[in-house]
C-alpha positions, 0 to 999 in steps of 0.5 A: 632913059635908063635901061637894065644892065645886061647879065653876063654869063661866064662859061667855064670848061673843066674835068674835075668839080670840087665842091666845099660843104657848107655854105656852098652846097648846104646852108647850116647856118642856123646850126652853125650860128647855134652852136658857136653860139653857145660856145661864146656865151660860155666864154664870153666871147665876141660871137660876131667876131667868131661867126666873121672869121671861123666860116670856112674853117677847120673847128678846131682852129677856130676854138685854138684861136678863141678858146681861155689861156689853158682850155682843153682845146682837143677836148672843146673841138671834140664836145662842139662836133658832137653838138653839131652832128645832133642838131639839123635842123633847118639844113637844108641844099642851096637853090639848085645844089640837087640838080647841078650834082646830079648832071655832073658824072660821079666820077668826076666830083669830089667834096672838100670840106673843112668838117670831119667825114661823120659831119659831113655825111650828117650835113648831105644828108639832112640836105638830101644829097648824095655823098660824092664818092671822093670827099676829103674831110678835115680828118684827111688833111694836116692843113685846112683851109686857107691852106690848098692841101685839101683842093690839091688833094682832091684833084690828084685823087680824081686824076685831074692837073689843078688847071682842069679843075673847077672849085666851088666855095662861099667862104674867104678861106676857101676861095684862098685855098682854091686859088693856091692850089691853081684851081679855077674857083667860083664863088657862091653866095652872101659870105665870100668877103671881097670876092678877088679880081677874076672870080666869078660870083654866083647867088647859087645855082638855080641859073646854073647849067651843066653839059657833059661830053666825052674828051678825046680821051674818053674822060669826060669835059664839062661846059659850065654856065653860071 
């Protein structure tokens, strides 16, 4: 007789929680397919290539990667985020999302996201849900993602060591760039590639749960189980 295999569960304990944007807390796909979409029918591009190896990152690198001999690569970035910050429809949060943010203390969450901060708001907020107070927006960095910059960032933002911190991503590139910065990473959803050994992989968050106690230094400690 073949029985069910069992589920296991991962605990983790941290004192931060650093979230990516899209694809983790926000699904945008259709819009990001959209717009990129449009942009490699201009060009004749290979739109599966660009959607495979652009998620997660910076724009602006994926249009310098793709983008003719001689394009205004400035210029290309800047028209592709204006599409992007009109088009939110179909934006919607991940199974979850809502409930996870608003069980964890504000002061100890932080976004680091790969789009620039009027993208960012735009995205939360036709997701419904609160911007965290710390957010390190691609504005903020000189090195995106795969690169740590960002996650390392936000946590010496929140007064946290890498080590008690926990991030949250979906995409190959930031789950790279959490690992270098020694961050704890987990990862979410259907576009994380080969998830590395020791990382835990959650479908989103509806079976994830949260509790916050005060550590012996009255900042708080949250037990996560996924």
């Amino acid at each position: 007789m073949n029985l069910p295999a069992e589920s296991v569960s991962t605990a983790l304990v941290a004192r931060a929680v650093l979230f990516d944007m899209d694809g983790t807390l926000v699904d945008s796909t259709a819009v990001v397919e959209q717009v990129w979409g449009e942009f490699a029918a201009r060009y004749g591009l290979d739109i599966a290539e660009i959607l495979r190896t652009s998620h997660g990152v910076q724009a602006g690198d994926t249009v310098r990667r793709f983008a003719p001999a001689g394009a205004d690569v400035v210029a290309l970035t800047a028209e592709l985020g204006a599409m992007e910050r009109v088009r939110t429809e179909g934006i919607v949060a991940l199974p979850g999302a809502a409930e996870l943010l608003r069980a964890l203390p504000a002061d100890a969450v932080a976004l680091v996201t790969s789009a620039d901060r009027i993208l960012a708001d735009v995205r939360m907020g036709a997701a419904g849900l609160p911007m965290p107070a710390t957010a390190v927006t691609a504005d903020l960095v000189t090195r995106g993602k795969p690169h740590p910059e960002g996650y390392l960032r936000a946590a010496e933002l929140l007064g946290v060591e890498p080590a008690d911190a926990v991030v949250f991503e979906d995409a190959p590139a930031g789950i790279a760039a959490g690992l270098a910065a020694g961050i704890r990473t987990v990862a979410v959803g259907p576009n994380t590639g080969v998830v590395p050994d020791g990382v835990p992989h959650i479908p989103d968050y509806s079976a994830v749960t949260a509790s916050v106690e005060a550590g012996p230094d009255g900042r708080p400690v949250i037990s996560f189980l996924l």
